[in-house]
C-alpha positions in Angstrom: 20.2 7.8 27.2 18.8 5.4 29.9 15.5 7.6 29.7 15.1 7.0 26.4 15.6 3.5 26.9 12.7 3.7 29.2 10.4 5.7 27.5 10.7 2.9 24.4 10.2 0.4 26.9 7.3 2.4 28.3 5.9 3.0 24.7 6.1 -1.0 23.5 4.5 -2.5 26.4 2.0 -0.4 26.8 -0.6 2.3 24.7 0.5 5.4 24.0 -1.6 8.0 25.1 -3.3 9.8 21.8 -2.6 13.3 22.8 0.9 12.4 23.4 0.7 10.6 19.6 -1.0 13.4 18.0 1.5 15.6 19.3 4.5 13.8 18.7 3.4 13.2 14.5 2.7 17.3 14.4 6.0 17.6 15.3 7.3 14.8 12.7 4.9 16.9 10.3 6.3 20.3 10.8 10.0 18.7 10.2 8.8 17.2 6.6 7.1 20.5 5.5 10.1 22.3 6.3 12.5 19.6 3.7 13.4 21.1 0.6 13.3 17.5 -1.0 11.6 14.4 0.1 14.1 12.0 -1.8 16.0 9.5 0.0 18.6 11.1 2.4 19.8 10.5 6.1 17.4 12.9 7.2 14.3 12.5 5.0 14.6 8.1 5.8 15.2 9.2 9.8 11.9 11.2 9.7 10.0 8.5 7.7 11.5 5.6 10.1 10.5 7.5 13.5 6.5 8.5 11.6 6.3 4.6 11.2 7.4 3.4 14.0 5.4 6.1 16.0 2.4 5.2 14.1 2.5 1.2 14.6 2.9 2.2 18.5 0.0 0.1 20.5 -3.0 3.2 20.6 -6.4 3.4 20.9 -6.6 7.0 18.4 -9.9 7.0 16.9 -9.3 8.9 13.6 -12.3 10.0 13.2 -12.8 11.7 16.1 -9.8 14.2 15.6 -10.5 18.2 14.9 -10.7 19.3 11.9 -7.4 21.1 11.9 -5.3 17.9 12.6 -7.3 16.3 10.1 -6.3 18.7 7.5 -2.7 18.0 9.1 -3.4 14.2 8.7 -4.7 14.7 4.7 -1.4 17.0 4.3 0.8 14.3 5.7 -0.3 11.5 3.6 0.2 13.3 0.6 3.8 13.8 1.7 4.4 10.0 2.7 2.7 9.1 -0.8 5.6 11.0 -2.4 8.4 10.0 -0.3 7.1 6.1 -0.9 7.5 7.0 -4.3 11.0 8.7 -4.8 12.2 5.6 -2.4 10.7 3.0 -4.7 11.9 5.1 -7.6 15.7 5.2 -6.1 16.1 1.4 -5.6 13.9 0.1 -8.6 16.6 2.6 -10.6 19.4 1.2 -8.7 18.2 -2.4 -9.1 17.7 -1.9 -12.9 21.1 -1.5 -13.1 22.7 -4.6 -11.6 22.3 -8.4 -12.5 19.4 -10.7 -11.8 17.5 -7.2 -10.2 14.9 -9.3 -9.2 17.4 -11.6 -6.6 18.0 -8.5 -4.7 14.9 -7.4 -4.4 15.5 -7.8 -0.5 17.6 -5.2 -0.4 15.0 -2.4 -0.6 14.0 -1.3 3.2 10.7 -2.2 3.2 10.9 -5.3 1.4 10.6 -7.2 4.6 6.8 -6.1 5.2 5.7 -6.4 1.2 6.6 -10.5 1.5 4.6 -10.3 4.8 1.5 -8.0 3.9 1.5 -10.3 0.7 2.0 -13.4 2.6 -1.0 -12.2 4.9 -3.0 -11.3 1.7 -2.5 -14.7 -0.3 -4.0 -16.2 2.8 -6.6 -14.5 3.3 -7.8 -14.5 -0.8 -6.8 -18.6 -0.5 -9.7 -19.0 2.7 -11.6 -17.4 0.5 -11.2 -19.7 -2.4 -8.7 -17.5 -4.9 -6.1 -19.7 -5.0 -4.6 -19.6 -8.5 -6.1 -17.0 -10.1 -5.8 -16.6 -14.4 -5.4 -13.5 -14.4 -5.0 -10.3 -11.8 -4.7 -6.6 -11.7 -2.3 -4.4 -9.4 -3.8 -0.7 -9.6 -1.1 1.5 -8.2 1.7 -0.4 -9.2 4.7 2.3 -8.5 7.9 1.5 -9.9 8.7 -1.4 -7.9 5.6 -4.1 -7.5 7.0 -5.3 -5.2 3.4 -7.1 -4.4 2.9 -8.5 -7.9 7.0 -9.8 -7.5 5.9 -11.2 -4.0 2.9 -12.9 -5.1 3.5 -14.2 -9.1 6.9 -15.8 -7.2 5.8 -17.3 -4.1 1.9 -17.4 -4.0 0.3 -17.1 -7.1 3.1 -19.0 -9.5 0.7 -19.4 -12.6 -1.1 -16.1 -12.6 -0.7 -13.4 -15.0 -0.6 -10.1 -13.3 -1.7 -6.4 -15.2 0.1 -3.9 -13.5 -1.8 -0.5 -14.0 -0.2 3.3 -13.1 -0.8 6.3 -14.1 3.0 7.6 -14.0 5.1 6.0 -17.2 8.1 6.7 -16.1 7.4 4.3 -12.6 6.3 1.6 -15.3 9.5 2.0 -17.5 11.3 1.3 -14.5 9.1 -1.6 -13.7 9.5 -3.2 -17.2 13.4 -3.0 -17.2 13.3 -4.7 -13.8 11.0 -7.3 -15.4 13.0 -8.1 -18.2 15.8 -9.4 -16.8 13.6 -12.8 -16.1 12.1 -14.2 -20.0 9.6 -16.1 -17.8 8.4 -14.2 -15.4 8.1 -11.1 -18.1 5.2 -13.2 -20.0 3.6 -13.4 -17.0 3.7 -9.6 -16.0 2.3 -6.4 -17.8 2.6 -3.0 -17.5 -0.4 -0.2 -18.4 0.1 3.3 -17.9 -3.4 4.9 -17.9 -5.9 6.4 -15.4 -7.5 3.5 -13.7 -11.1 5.5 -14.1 -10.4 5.0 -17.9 -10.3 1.4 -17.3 -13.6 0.2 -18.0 -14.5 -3.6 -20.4 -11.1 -4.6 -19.7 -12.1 -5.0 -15.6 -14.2 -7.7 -16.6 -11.0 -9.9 -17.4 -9.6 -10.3 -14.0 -10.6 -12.6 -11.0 -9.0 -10.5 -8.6 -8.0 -7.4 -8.7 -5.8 -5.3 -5.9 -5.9 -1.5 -5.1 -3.1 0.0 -3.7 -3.3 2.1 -0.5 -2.3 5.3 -2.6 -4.7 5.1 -5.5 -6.9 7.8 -4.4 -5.6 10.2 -1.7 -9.1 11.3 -0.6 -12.0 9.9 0.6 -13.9 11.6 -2.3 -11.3 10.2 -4.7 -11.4 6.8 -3.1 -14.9 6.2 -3.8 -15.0 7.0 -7.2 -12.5 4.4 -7.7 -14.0 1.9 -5.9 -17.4 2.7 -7.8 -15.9 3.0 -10.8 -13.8 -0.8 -10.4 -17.4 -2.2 -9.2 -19.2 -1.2 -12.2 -17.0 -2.8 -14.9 -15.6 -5.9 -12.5 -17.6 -9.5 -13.3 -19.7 -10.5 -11.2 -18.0 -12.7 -8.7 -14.8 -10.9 -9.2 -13.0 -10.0 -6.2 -11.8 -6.6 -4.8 -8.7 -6.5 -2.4 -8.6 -3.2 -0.6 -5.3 -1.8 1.1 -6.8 0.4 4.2 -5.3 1.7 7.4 -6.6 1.8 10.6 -5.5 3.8 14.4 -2.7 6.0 13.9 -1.7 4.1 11.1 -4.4 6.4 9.2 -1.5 9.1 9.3 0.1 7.5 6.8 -2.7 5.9 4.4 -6.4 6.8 4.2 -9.0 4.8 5.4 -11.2 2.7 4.0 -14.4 1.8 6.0 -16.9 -1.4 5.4 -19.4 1.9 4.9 -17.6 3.1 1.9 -18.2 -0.8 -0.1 -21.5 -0.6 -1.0 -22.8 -3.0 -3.3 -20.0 -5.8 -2.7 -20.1 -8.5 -0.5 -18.2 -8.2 2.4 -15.8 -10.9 3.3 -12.8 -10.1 5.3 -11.4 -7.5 7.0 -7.9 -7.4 8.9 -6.1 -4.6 11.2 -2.4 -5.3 11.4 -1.1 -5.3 15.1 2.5 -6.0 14.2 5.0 -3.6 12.2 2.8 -4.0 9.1 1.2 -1.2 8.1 -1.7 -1.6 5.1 -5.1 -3.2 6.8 -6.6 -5.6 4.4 -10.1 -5.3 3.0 -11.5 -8.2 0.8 -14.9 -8.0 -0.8 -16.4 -9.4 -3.7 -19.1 -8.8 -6.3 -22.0 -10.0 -6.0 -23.2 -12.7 -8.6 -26.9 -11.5 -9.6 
């Protein structure tokens, strides 16, 4: 026990060394390919809890540098955390649906903790950047519990109506009972179930609009998406791009100021803390 102790004391003061880190989240990796389920269980949320807090460890892991076979590795494991974060949202939004005033307890979802602080950080950031109270905003990769769009339409943006886009219905269904258990704040929130790269016109309509870290789970998906918002968004509009970066990129892909062409870019932010989404804010240009 008093080893361990050390070792954690060892491992938050200082970096960990990346060998040791790649080694430890191949291990982690072998564990979840082996569960026959990733939904919520003691040992599917103790596996989860040790990848994070493994990944958020002080390291100096450049990503790109890593061989191909623990990239494959690294593409494989995001996929699974993408569906873990999924069935965990699904759980609790489900469970939340089904109590009073769901959206006064939204605090007791795990995570919930790091949403009001990544949207805290991200309101700030869009505010020195002049979006302040935007009319109107879209969430692309909503899930079944926006907890972002809560987050912000409740403490940050408090006159903003927010379009919530997925692809899954049954994560929006979920969403909109959640929703309607507050008249006011249900005018001020939609939900669209449709492939965001059958999105086009309607782009033009918001001043700001969000991409989740999980809307496109490769590179090559990624950029089509990002293309593909650019195109239709007005000119001036603003893009807010979830990213990772280190060995937080084992859990979310990356997205580089390389992969932004024809935007503007304005701000970009690594988390050092236990937040894990980096935040990317560009803008189209106005030409």
């Amino acid at each position: 026990m008093a080893s361990q102790q050390n070792q954690s004391t060892f491992e938050s003061e200082t970096q960990i060394p990346g060998e040791i880190l790649i080694g430890r989240v191949i291990q982690i990796h072998d564990r979840i390919s082996k569960l026959e389920s990733l939904r919520p269980s003691k040992q599917v949320n103790s596996l989860f809890t040790h990848l994070v807090n493994l990944c958020t460890l002080p390291s100096n892991i450049d990503i790109k540098a890593l061989p191909q076979d623990v990239q494959h590795m690294r593409g494989n494991l995001i996929l699974l955390c993408g569906r873990a974060e999924g069935l965990l949202e699904l759980e609790f939004a489900t469970f939340l649906s089904k109590i009073p005033r769901p959206l006064s307890n939204l605090n007791l979802f795990p995570y919930y903790g790091n949403y009001v602080e990544l949207a805290s950080l991200e309101y700030r950031i869009l505010s020195d950047n002049g979006v302040v109270q935007p009319k109107k905003v879209a969430f692309v990769g909503s899930g079944p519990m926006p907890l972002t769009s809560f987050v912000m339409a409740t403490h940050h943006m408090k006159s903003t109506h927010f379009d919530n886009f997925d692809i899954d219905e049954a994560a929006n269904d979920v969403a909109r009972r959640l929703v309607a258990s507050d008249k006011e704040f249900e005018k001020r929130m939609k939900f669209v179930t449709c492939d965001i790269m059958e999105v086009k016109e309607k782009l033009a309509d918001y001043d700001c609009i969000f991409l989740a870290a999980l809307v496109g789970m490769s590179k090559e998906q990624k950029l089509k998406i990002i293309g593909h918002v650019r195109k239709y968004m007005k000119a001036g509009g603003f893009l807010l791009v979830r990213s990772a970066n280190g060995a937080r990129a084992f859990l979310y892909p990356v997205v580089d100021e390389v992969d932004l062409p024809g935007f503007e870019l304005l701000s970009v932010f690594h988390p050092t803390n236990q937040v894990i989404n980096s935040v990317v804010l560009v803008r189209k240009p106005i030409f």
